[in-house]
C-alpha positions as CSV (number, residue, x, y, z in Angstrom):
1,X,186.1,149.8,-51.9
2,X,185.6,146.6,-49.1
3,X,189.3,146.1,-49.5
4,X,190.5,150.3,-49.1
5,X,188.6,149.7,-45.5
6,X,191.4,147.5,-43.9
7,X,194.0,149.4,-45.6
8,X,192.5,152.8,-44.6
9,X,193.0,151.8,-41.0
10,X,196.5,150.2,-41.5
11,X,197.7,153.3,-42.4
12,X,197.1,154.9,-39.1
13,X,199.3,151.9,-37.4
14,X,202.6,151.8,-36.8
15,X,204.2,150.2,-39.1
16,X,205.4,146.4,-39.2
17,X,209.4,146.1,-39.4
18,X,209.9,145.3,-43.2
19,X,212.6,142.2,-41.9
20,X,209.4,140.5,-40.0
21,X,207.2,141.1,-43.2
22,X,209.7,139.8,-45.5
23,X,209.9,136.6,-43.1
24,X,206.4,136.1,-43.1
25,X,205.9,136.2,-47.1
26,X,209.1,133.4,-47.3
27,X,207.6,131.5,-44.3
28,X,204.0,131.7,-46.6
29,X,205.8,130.7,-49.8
30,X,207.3,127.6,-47.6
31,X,204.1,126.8,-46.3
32,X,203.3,126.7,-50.3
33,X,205.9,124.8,-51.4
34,X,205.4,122.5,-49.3
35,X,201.6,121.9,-49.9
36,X,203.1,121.6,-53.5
37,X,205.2,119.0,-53.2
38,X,203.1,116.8,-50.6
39,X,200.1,116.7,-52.5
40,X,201.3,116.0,-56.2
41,X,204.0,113.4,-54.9
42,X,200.8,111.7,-53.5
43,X,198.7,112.4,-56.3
44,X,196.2,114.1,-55.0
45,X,194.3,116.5,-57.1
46,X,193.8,119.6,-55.5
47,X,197.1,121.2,-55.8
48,X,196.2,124.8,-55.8
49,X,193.5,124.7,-52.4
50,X,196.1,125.5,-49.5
51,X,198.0,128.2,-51.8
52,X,195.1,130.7,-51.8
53,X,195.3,130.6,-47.8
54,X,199.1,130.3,-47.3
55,X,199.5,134.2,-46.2
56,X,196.4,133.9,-44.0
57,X,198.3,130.7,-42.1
58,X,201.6,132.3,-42.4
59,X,200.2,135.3,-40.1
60,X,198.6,133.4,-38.0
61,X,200.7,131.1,-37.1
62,X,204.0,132.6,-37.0
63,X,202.9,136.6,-36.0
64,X,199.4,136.3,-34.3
65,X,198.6,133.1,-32.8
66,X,200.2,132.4,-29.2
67,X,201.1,128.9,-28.6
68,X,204.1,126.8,-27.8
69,X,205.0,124.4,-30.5
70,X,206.7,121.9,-28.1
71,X,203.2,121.4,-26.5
72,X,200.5,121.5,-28.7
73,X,198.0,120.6,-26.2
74,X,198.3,122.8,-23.8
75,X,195.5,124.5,-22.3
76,X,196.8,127.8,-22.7
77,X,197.5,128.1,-26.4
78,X,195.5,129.8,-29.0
79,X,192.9,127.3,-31.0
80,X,192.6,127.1,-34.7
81,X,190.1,125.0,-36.4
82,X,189.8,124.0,-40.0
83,X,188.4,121.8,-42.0
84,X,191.7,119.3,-41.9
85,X,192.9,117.2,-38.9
86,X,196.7,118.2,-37.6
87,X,198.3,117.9,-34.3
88,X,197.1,121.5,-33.1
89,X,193.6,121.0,-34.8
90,X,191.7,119.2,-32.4
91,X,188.7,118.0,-34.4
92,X,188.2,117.0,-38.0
93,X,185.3,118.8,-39.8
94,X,185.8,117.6,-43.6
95,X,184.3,121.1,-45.6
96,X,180.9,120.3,-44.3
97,X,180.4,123.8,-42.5
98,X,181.2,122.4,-39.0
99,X,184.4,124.2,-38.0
100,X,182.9,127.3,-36.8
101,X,180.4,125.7,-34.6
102,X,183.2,123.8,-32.9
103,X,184.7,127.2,-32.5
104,X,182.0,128.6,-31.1
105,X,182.0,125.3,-28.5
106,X,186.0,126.4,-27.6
107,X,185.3,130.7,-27.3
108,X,182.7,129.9,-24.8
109,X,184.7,127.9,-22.7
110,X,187.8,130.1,-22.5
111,X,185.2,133.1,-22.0
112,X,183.0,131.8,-19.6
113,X,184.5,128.6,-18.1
114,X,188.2,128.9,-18.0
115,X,187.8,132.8,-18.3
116,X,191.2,132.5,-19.9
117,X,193.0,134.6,-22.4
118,X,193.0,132.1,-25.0
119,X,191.5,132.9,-28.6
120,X,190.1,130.7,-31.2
121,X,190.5,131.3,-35.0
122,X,188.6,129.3,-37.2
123,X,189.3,129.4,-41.4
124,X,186.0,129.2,-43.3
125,X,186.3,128.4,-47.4
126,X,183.9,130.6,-49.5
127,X,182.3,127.4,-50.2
128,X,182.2,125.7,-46.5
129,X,180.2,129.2,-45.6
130,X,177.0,128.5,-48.2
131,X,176.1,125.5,-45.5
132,X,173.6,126.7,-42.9
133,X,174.9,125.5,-40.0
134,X,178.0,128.2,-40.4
135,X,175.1,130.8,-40.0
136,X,174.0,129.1,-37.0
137,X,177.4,129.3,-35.5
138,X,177.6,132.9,-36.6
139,X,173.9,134.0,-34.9
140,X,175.2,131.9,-32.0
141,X,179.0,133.8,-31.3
142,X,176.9,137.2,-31.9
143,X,174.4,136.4,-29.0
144,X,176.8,135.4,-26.6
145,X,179.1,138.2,-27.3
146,X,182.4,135.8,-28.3
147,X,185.2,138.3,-28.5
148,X,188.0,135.6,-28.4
149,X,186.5,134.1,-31.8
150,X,187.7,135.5,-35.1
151,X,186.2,133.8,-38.1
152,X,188.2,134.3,-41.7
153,X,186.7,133.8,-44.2
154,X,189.2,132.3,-47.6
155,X,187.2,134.0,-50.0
156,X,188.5,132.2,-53.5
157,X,185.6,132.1,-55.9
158,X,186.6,128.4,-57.0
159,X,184.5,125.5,-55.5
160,X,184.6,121.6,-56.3
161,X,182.5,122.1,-59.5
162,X,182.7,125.5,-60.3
163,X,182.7,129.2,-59.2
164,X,180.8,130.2,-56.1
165,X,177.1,132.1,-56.2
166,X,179.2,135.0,-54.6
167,X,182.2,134.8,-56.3
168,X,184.8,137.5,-55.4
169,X,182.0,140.0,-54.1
170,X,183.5,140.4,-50.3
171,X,181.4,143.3,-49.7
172,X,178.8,141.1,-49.5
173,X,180.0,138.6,-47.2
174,X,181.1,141.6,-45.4
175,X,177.2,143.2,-45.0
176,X,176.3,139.2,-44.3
177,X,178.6,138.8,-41.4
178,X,177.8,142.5,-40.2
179,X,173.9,141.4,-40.4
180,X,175.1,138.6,-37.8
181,X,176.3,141.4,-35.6
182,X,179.8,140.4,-36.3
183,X,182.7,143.0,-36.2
184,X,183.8,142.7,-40.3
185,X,187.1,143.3,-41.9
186,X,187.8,142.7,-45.8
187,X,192.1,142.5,-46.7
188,X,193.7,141.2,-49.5
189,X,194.9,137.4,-48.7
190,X,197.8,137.9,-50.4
191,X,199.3,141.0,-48.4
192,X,201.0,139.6,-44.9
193,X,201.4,143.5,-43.6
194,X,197.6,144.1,-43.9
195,X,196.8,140.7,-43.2
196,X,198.9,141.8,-39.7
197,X,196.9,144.9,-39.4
198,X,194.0,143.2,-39.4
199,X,194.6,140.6,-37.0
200,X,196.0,143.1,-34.6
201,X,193.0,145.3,-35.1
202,X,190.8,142.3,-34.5
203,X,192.1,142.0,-31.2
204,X,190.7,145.4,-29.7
205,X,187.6,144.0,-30.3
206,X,185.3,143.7,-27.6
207,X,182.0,142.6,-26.9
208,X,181.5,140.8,-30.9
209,X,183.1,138.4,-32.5
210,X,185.3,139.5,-35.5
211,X,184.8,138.0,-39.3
212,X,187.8,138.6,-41.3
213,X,187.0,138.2,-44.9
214,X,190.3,137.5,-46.8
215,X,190.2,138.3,-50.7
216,X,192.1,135.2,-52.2
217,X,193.0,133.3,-55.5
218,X,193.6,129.5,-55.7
219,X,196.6,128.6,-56.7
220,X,198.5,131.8,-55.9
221,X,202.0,132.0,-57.1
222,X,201.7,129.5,-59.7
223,X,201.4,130.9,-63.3
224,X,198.7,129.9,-65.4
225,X,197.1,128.0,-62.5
226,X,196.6,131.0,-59.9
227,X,192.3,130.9,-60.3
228,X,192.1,128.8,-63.2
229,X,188.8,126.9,-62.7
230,X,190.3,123.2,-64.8
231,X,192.8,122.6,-62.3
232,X,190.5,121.7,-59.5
233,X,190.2,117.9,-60.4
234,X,193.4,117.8,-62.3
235,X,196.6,116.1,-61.4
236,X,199.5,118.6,-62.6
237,X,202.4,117.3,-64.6
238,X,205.4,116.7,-63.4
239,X,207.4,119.4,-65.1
240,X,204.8,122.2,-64.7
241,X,205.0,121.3,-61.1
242,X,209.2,121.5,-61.0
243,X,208.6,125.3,-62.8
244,X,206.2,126.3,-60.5
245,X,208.7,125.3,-57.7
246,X,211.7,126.7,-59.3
247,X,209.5,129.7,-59.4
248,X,208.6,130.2,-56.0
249,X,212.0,129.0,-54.5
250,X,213.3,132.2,-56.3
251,X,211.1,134.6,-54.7
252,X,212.2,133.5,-51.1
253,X,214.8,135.8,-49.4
254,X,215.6,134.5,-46.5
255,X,216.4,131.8,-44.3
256,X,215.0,133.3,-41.3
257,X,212.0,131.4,-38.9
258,X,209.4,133.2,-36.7
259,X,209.1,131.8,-33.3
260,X,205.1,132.0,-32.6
261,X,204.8,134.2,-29.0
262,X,204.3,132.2,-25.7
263,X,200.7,131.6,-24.1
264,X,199.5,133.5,-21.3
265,X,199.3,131.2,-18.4
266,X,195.8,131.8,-17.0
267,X,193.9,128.2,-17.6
268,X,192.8,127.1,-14.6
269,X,194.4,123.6,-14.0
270,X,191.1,121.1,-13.5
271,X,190.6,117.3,-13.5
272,X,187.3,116.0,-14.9
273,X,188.3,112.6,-14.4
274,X,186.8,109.7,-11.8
275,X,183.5,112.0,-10.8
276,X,181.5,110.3,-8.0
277,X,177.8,110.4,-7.0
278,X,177.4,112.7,-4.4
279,X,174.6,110.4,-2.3
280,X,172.8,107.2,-3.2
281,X,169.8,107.7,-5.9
282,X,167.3,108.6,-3.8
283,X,164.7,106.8,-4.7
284,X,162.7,103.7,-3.5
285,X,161.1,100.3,-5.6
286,X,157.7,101.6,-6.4
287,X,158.1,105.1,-7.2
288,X,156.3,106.8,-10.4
289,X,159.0,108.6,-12.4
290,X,159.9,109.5,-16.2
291,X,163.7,108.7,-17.2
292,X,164.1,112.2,-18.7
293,X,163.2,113.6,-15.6
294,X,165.1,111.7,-13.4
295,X,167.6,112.1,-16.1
296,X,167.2,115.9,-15.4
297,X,168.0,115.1,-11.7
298,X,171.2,113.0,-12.3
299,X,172.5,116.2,-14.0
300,X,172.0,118.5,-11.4
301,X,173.3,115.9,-8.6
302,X,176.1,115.7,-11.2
303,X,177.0,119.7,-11.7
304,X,177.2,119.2,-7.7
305,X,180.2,116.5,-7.9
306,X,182.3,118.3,-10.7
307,X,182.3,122.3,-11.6
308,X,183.2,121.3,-15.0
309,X,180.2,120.2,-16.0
310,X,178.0,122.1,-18.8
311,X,174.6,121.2,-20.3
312,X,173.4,122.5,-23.5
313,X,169.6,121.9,-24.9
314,X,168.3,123.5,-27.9
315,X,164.7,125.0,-26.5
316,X,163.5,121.8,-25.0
317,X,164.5,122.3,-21.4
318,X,161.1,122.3,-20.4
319,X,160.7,118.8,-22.2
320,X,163.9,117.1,-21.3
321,X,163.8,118.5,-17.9
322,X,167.0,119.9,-18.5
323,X,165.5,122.9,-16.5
324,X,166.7,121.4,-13.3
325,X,169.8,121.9,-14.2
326,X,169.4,125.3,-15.3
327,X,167.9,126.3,-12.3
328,X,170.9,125.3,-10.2
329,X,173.3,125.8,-12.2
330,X,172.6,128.3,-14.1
331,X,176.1,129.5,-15.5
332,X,176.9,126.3,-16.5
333,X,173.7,126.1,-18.9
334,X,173.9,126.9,-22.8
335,X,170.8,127.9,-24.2
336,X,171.2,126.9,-28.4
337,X,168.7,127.0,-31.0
338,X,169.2,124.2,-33.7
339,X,170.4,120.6,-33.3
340,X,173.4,121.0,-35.6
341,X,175.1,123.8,-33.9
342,X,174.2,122.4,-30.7
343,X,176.2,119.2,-31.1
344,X,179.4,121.2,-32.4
345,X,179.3,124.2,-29.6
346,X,179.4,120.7,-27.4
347,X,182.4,119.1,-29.6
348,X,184.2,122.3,-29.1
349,X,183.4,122.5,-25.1
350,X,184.8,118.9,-24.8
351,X,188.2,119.8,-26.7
352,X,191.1,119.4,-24.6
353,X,189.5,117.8,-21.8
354,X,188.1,121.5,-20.4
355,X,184.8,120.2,-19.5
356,X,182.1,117.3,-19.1
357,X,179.8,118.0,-21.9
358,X,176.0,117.2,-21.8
359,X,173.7,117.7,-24.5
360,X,169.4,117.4,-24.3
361,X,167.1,117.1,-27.0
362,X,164.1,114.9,-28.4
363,X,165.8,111.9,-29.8
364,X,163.7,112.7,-33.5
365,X,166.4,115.5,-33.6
366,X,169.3,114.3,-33.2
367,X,169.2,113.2,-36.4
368,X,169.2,116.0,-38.4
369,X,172.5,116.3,-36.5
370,X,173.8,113.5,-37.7
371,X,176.7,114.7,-39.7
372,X,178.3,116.3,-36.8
373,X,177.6,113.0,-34.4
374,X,179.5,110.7,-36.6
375,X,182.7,113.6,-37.3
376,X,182.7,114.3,-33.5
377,X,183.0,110.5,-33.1
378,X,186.4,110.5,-35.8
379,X,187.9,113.4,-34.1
380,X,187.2,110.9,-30.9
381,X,185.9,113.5,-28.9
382,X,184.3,112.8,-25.5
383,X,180.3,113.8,-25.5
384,X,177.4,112.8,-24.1
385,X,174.4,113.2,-26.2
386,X,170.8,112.7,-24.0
387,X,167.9,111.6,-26.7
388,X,164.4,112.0,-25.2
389,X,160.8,111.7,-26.2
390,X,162.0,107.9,-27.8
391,X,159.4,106.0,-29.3
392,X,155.9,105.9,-29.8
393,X,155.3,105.8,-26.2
394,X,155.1,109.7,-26.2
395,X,151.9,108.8,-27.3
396,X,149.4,111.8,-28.4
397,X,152.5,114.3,-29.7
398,X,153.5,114.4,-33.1
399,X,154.9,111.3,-35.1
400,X,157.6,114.0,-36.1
401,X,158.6,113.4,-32.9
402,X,158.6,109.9,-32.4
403,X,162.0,108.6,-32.6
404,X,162.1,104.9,-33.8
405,X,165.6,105.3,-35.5
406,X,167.8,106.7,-32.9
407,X,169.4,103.6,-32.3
408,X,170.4,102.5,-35.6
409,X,172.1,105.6,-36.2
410,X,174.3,105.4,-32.9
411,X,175.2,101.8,-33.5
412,X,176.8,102.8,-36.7
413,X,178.8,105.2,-34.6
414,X,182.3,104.0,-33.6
415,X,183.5,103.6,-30.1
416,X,179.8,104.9,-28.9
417,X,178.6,103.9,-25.8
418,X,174.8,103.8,-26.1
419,X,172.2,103.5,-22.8
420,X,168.6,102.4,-22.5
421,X,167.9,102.8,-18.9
422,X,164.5,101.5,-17.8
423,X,164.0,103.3,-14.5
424,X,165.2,106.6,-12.6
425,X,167.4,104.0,-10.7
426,X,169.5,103.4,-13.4
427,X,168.8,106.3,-15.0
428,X,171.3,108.2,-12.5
429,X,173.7,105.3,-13.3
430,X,173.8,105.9,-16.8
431,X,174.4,110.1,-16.5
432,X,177.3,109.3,-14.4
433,X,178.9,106.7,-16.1
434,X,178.3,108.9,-19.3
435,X,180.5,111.7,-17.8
436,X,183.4,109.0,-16.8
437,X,183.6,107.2,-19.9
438,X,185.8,108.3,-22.9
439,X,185.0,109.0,-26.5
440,X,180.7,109.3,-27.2
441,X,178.1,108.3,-25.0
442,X,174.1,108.3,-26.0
443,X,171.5,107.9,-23.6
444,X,167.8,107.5,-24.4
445,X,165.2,108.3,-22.5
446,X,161.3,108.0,-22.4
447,X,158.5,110.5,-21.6
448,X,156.3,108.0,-19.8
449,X,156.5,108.1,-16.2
450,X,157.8,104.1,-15.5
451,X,157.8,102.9,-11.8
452,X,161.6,102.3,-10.1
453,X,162.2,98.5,-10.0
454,X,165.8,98.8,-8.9
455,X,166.9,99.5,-5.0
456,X,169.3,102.4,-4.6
457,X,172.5,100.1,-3.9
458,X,171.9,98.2,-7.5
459,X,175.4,98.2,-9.1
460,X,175.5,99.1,-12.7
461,X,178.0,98.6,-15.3
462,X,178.8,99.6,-18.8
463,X,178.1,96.1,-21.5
464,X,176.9,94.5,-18.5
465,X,172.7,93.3,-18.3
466,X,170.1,92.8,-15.9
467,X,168.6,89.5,-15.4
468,X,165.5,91.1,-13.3
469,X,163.1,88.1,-13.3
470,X,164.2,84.6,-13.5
471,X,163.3,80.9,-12.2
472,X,164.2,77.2,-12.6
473,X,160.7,76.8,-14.9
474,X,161.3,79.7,-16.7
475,X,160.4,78.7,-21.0
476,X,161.8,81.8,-22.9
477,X,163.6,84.7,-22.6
478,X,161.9,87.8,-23.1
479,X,164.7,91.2,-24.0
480,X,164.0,94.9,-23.3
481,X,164.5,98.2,-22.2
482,X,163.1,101.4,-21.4
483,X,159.2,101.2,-21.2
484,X,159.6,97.9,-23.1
485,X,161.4,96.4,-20.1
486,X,157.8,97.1,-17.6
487,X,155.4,95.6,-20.4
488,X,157.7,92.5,-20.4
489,X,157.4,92.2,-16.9
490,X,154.0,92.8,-16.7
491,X,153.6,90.1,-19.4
492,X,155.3,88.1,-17.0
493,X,153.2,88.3,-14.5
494,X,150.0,87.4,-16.3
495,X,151.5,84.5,-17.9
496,X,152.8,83.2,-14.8
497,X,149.1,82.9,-13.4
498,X,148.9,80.8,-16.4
499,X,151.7,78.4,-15.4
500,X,153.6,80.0,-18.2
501,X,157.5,81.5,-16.7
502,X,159.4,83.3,-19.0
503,X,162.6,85.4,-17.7
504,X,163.0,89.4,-18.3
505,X,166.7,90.8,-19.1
506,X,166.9,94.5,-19.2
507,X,170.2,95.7,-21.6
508,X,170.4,98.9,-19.6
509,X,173.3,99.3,-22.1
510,X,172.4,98.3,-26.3
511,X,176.6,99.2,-27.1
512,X,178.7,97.6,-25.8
513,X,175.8,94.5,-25.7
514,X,176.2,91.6,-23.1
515,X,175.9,89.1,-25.4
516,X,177.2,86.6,-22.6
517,X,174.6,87.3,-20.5
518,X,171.9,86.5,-23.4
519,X,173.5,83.7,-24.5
520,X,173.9,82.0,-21.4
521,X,170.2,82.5,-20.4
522,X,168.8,82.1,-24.1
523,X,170.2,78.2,-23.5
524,X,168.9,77.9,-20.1
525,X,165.6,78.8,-21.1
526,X,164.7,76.8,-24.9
527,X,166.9,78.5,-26.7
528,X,164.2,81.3,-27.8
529,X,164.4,84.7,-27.2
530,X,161.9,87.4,-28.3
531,X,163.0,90.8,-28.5
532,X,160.7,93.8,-27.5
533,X,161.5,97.4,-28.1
534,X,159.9,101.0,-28.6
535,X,161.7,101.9,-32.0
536,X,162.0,100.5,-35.6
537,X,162.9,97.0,-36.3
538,X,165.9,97.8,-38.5
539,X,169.1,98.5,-36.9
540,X,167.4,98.1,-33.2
541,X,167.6,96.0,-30.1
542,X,166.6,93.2,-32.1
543,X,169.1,93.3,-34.7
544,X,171.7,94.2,-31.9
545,X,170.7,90.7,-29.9
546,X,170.4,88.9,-33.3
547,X,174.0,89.6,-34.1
548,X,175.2,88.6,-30.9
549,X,174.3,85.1,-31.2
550,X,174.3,84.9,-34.6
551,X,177.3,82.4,-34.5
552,X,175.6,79.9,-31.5
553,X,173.6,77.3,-32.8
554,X,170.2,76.6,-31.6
555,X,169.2,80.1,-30.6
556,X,166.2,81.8,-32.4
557,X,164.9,85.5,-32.2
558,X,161.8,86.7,-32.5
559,X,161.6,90.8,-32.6
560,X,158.8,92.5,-31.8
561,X,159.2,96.4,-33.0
562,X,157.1,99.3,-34.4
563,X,156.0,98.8,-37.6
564,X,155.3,101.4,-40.0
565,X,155.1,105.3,-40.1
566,X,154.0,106.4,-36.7
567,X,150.6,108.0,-35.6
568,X,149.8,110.0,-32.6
569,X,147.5,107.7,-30.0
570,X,146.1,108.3,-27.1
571,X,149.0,108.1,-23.8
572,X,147.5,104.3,-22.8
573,X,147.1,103.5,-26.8
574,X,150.2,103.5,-28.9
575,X,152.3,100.4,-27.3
576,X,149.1,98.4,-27.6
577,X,148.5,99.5,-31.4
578,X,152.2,98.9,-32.1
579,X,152.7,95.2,-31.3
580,X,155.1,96.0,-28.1
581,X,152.8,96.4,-24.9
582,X,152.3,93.2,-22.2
583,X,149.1,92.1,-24.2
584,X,151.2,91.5,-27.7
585,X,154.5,89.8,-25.7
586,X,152.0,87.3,-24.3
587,X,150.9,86.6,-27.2
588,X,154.2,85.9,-29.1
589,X,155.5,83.9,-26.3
590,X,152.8,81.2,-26.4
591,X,153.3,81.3,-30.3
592,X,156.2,80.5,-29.8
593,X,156.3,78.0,-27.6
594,X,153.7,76.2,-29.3
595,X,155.5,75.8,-32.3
């Protein structure tokens, strides 16, 4: 009854010249044969997954879609996303439900932003749509009324181990996308002139997203294969493959090609590139201020150097002081609700270099988000994630939201840039060196309120440290950043009424490390260097300074870190009942250099 609905409506259409539908049902057996062939000559074992969508791409591409095919990047053409990297598919989303989140990310750009008549189409797997965060994505293009987004769904029954809960019930991933406020339409996959219908009708949808759910069989066209369940995990024989190709060679009738239409030229041309500080930081040695509100600042002095810059937060704002931002910019602001959809809407802004993508949550979150970090990261987009609430320095709030594993997760990241700034000072440095610098950038911030030890004309640079307290006496080098950086240097200070100097390096940037800079100061001073940091001692500063001078002889390393499960404390407590405040750093330095 689902599938009569599209039809229904076709009927009343004008009819698609029989020559173009012909075309389109050659050009999909192509696209088929040539799935065939490139797969089983490389062995892989999923022969029959791109034949149950071949009509779908055949439509899309060569009737619906406007793009040029000379210039794939270009601003102006049509997106598509699925779950495989290709020269028009600008980020890779394996068939972990990302792709319409990162959708969702490009709609709202061309909508909003560019205001641009670009659309996106994104193709879902039955199987990709039982993750959550597709449901996310879905609640998310509802709310913010994404009419340039059309979601199809390839509804196959077959998944890697079986059939699908569903199965081949489209009406009710019709009354589930409807229930999202999505405008729904259920076709047969196979039929390119309702397939066309539907697309077209799509189009004339305003104010909702449309969900096309597409009634397909794996391994269409290929007898005794088309939705046989064995052949998921099975390489096919040689002959069986030259009959099925025999086979479908037959049933093409022409030699003809579609040329996909043009682009509309209405993408604002834009340069995100090079972005300068408006002013000086303005703020003097002394001052009281927490990094995530001075990192809340630097985002609004930001939006004031570059247009092009959006900031997205997932009901922290008040938290992150990503407020500030909202308040002066406010249509540059996206309001999401969960972590995992948050980070692909922002993969999908950054695409194509259309905009200088922020995102603010407690650091604790970000890894339940993990998945999409480390696929934004291959599909080498440029983001800048902004972690706050680090460590157990938040002090009396949950341990849920203590983050003492943020930085072992973004160290494993490739080609991410990861900051630790220690004051508001560098704080601003970090947010606009973030929005300059290619591929991922992390920076972490702390809840604290930490006084400015910098002076507004301090120079900083990405992999380059701070040597902020150093003499000819000194005995040790102590290693920190964020709030770990002020107990060092208050440690400092006590010990050096004792007649004990020890010299204080601040990272200010834990990827790329300055191992230089800690080597050469780790020799001037003993040869010892203790660690000191607000997070777990696996995959930490520590480790990060230990492998850097792993290879020089003579150089120990001595980490102090947060041990344990977290508790909630008191605000002046938790550093002190965690081994990292200025009390336990005196401590292990005259260990140390007593033995």
């Amino acid at each position: 009854m689902a599938e009569q609905e599209a039809s229904g409506t076709m009927a009343e259409e004008a009819k698609i010249d029989e020559d173009i539908l012909q075309v389109l049902q050659d050009m999909a057996n192509r696209l088929r044969l040539h799935a065939i062939r490139t797969l089983c000559a490389s062995g892989f074992r999923h022969p029959t997954l791109c034949s149950s969508a071949s009509e779908i791409m055949s439509v899309l591409l060569f009737y619906i879609m406007r793009y040029k095919l000379t210039d794939p990047e270009n601003p102006n053409n049509d997106r598509f996303v699925l779950s495989k990297r290709l020269s028009f598919v600008n980020v890779a989303t394996g068939w972990l439900g990302q792709g319409l989140g990162i959708a969702c990310g490009m709609a709202y750009t061309g909508r909003y932003f560019d205001k641009a008549s670009y659309r996106v189409f994104c193709l879902i797997g039955d199987g990709e749509s039982s993750e959550g965060s597709v449901w996310e994505a879905m609640a998310f293009a509802s709310h913010y009324s994404l009419d340039n987004l059309v979601a199809i769904f390839d509804v196959n029954h077959l998944c890697h181990s079986g059939t699908q809960p569903l199965e081949h019930c489209v009406d009710l991933f019709q009354k589930r996308c409807e229930a999202f406020g999505w405008s729904t339409f259920v076709v047969d996959g196979r039929d390119v002139e309702a397939l066309c219908h539907v697309f077209q009708q799509a189009a004339q949808v305003k104010s909702k997203p449309t969900a096309v759910v597409a009634k397909t069989f794996r391994g269409h066209g290929m007898p005794r294969v088309e939705d046989a369940e064995h052949w998921r995990e099975r390489p096919m024989p040689k002959e069986r493959v030259e009959t099925i190709i025999k086979l479908i060679e037959s049933q093409i009738q022409t030699k003809k090609q579609l040329n996909p239409k043009p682009p509309v030229e209405d993408s604002p041309q834009l340069n995100i590139t090079d972005i300068e500080m408006t002013s000086p930081p303005a703020y003097n040695v002394g001052d009281m201020i927490a990094t995530r509100k001075a990192c809340g600042l630097a985002l609004a002095k930001l939006g004031r150097a570059n247009d092009r810059v959006v900031v997205l937060d997932g009901d922290s704002k008040n938290s992150t002081f990503s407020d500030i931002f909202k308040k002066e910019h406010p249509e540059h602001f996206i309001e999401c609700s969960s972590e995992q959809n948050m980070v692909s809407v922002a993969l999908g802004c950054a695409t194509r270099g259309r905009m200088v993508t922020f995102l603010c949550t407690f650091a604790a979150f970000l890894t339940r988000a993990f998945d999409q970090i480390r696929m934004g990261a291959i599909s080498r987009t440029s983001i800048n994630l902004i972690g706050s609430h680090c460590g157990v320095s938040i002090g009396e709030d949950s341990p849920s939201q203590m983050a003492l594993e943020d930085l072992a997760m973004f160290r494993t990241v490739p080609n991410c840039t990861i900051f630790y700034p220690s004051d508001a000072i560098s704080t601003e440095h970090a947010v606009f060196l973030a929005a300059n610098t290619k591929g991922m950038c992390y920076i972490r911030i702390s809840r604290p309120e930490t006084a400015v030890i910098y002076t507004p004309d301090e120079i900083f640079e990405i992999g380059r440290a701070k040597v902020v307290r150093n003499s000819v006496n000194d005995r040790l080098t102590v290693v920190g950043a964020g709030v770990t950086l002020h107990e060092a240097l208050a440690a400092a200070d006590d010990l050096s009424k004792q007649d004990i100097s020890i010299r204080v390096i601040d990272l200010f940037t834990v990827k790329p490390l300055d191992a230089a800079t800690i080597i050469s100061n780790a020799k001037a001073t003993g040869g010892q260097i203790i660690t000191v940091e607000d997070h777990s001692s696996e995959g930490g500063v520590g480790e990060a300074v230990c492998a850097a001078v792993s290879m020089v002889p003579d150089i120990l390393v001595h980490q102090l870190a947060v041990p344990g499960a977290p508790r909630s404390e008191k605000p002046n407590e938790p550093l002190s009942m965690f081994g990292i405040s200025a009390r336990q750093i005196i401590v292990a330095v005259k260990c140390v250099l007593m033995n």
